[in-house]
C-alpha positions as CSV (number, residue, x, y, z in Angstrom):
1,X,0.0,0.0,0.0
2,X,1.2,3.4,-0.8
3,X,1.1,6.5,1.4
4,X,0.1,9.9,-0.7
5,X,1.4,12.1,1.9
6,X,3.4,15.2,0.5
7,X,5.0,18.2,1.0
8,X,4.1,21.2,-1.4
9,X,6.2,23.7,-2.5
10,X,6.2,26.8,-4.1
11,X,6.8,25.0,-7.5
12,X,4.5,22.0,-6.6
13,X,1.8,23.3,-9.2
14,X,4.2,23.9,-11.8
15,X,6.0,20.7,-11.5
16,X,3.8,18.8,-13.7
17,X,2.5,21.5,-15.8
18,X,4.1,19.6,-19.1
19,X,2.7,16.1,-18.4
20,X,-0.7,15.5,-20.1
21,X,-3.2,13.1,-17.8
22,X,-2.1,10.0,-18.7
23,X,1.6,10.9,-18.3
24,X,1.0,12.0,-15.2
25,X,-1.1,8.9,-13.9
26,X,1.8,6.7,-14.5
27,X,3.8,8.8,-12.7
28,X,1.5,8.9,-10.1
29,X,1.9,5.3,-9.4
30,X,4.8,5.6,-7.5
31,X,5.1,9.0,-6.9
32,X,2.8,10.6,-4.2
33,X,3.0,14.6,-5.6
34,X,2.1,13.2,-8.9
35,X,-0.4,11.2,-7.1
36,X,-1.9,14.6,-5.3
37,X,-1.7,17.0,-8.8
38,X,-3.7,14.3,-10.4
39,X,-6.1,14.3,-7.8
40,X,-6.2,17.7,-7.5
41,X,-7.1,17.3,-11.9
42,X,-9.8,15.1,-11.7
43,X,-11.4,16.8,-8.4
44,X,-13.5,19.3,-10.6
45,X,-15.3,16.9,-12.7
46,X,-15.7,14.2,-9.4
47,X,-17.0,17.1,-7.7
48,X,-19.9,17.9,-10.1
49,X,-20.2,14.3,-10.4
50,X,-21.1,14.1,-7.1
51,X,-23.1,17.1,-6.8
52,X,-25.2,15.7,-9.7
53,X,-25.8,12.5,-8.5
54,X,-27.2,13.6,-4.8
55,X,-27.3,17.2,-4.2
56,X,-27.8,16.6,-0.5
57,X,-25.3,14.0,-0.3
58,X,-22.6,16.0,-2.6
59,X,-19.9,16.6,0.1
60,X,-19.9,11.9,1.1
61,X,-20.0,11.4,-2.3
62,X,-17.3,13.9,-3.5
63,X,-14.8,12.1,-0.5
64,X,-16.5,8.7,-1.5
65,X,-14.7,9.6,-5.1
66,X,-12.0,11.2,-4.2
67,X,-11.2,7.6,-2.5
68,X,-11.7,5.8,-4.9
69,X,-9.9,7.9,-7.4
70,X,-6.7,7.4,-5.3
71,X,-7.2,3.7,-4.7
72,X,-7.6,3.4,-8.5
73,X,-4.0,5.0,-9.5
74,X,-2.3,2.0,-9.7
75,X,-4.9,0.2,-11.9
76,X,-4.8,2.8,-14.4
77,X,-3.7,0.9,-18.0
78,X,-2.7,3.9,-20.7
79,X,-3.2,1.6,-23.4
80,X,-7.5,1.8,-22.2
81,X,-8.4,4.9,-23.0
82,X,-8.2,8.5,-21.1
83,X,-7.1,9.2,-17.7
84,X,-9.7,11.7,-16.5
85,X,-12.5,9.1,-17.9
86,X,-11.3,6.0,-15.9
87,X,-10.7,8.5,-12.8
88,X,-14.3,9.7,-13.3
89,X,-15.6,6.2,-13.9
90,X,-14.2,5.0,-10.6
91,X,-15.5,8.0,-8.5
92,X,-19.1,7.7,-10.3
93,X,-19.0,3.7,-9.5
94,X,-18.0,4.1,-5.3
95,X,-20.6,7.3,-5.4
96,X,-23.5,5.4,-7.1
97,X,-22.6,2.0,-4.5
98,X,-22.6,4.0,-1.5
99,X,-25.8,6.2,-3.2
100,X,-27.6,2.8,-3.0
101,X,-26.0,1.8,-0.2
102,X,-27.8,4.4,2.2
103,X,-30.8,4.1,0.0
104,X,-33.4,2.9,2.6
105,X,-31.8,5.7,5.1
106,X,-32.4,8.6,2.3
107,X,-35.7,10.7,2.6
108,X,-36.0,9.6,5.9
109,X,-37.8,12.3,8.8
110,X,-35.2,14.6,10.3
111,X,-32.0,13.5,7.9
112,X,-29.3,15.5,8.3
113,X,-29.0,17.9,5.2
114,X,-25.5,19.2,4.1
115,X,-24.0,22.5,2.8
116,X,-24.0,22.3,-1.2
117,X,-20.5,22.7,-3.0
118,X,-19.0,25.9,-2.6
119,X,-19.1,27.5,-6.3
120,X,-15.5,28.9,-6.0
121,X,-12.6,26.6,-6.6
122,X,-10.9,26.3,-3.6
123,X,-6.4,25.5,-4.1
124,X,-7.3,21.8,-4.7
125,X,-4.0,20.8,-2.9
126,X,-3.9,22.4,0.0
127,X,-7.5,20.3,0.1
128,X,-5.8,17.2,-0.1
129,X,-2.9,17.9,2.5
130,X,-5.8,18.9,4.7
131,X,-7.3,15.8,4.3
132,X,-3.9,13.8,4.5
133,X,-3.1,15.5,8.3
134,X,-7.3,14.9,9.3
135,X,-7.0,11.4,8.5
136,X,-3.5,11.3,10.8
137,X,-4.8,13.2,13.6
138,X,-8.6,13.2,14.0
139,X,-9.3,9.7,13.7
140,X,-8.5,6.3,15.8
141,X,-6.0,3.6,15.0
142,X,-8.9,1.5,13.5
143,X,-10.4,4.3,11.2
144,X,-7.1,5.2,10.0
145,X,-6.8,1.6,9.1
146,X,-10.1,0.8,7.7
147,X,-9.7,4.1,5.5
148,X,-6.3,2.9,4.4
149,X,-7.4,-0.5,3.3
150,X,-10.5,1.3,1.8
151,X,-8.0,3.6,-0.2
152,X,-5.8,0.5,-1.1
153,X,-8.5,-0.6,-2.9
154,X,-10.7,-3.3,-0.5
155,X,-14.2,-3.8,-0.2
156,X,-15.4,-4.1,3.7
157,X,-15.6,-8.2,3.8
158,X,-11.4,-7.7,2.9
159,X,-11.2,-4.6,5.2
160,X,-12.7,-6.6,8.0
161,X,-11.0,-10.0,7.1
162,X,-7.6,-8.1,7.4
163,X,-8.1,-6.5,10.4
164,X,-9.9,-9.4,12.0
165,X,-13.3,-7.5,12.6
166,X,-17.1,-7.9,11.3
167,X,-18.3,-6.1,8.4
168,X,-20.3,-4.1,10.1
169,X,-17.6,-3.1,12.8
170,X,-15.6,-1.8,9.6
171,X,-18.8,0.3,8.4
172,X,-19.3,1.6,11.3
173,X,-15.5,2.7,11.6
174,X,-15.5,4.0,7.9
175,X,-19.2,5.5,9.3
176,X,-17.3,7.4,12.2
177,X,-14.1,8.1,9.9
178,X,-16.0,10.2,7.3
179,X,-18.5,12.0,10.1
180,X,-15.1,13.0,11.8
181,X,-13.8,14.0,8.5
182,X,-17.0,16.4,7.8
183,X,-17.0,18.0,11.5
184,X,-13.0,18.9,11.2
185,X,-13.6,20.3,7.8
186,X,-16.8,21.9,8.6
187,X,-15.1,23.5,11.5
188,X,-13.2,25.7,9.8
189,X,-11.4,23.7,7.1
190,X,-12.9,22.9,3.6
191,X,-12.3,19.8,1.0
């Protein structure tokens, strides 16, 4: 499993200015800045994505893609088709699962609505380093975990095989991770 944690500095943005998409998700691969500026690509269109799919439910299902977005940079093939489309494709498939995952839950008396997507773009890596020091400092040893596994690519039944839990002990951890998540950045912090 990879860790995406990065510095950026003044030149971070510039850095891979020349690399088309596809270059760039190759690099990403092994290389955790490449891995954040490609992120930080495809975070416009997963964004709308998300906001399209659930208005209410925009701000779970834009971290639902961006997860899946990272867990899918090592399963990117070049030879495919585009980078932003398989990116996109991956974000709409976890946001659609976890759309009709909480399906019975939705429309229910009293649910919790959230804030809509900020129309401004916000510096789309300082997001992600946000997001990088939340997950290290905000949540517990097992939600860390849990969301690492779930970034590496593993459904819950491997996530709770691996760290020798129930399923629904993992959901609930993921469940407590992403609530975390939302208060921190709610607080005062955006993604």
């Amino acid at each position: 499993m990879m860790c995406y944690a990065y510095n950026v500095g003044e030149n971070f943005p510039k850095q891979f200015d020349g690399l088309s998409d596809e270059e760039l998700a190759v690099k990403a691969a092994g290389d955790s800045a490449a891995a954040a500026e490609l992120i930080a690509r495809v975070l416009p269109p997963i964004r709308a994505l998300a906001h399209s799919i659930e208005p209410s439910l925009s701000e779970d299902l834009l971290q639902e893609g961006l997860m899946a977005a990272l867990a899918a940079i090592g399963r990117y093939d070049p030879e495919r088709g585009k980078a932003l489309t398989f990116f996109v494709q991956c974000a709409k498939n976890r946001m659609l699962s976890e759309v009709a995952r909480i399906a019975p839950i939705s429309g229910a008396e009293g649910e919790e609505t959230l804030e809509t997507i900020p129309a401004e773009e916000e510096a789309p890596n300082a997001r992600l380093e946000a997001l990088y020091a939340a997950i290290g400092s905000c949540l517990t040893g097992l939600e860390r975990g849990a969301v690492s596994l779930y970034l590496a690519g593993l459904g819950y039944r491997e996530i709770a095989a691996e760290l020798g839990i129930s399923e629904k002990s993992v959901d609930n951890a993921m469940q407590r991770a992403r609530r975390k998540l939302r208060e921190k950045f709610e607080a005062g912090q955006k993604l």
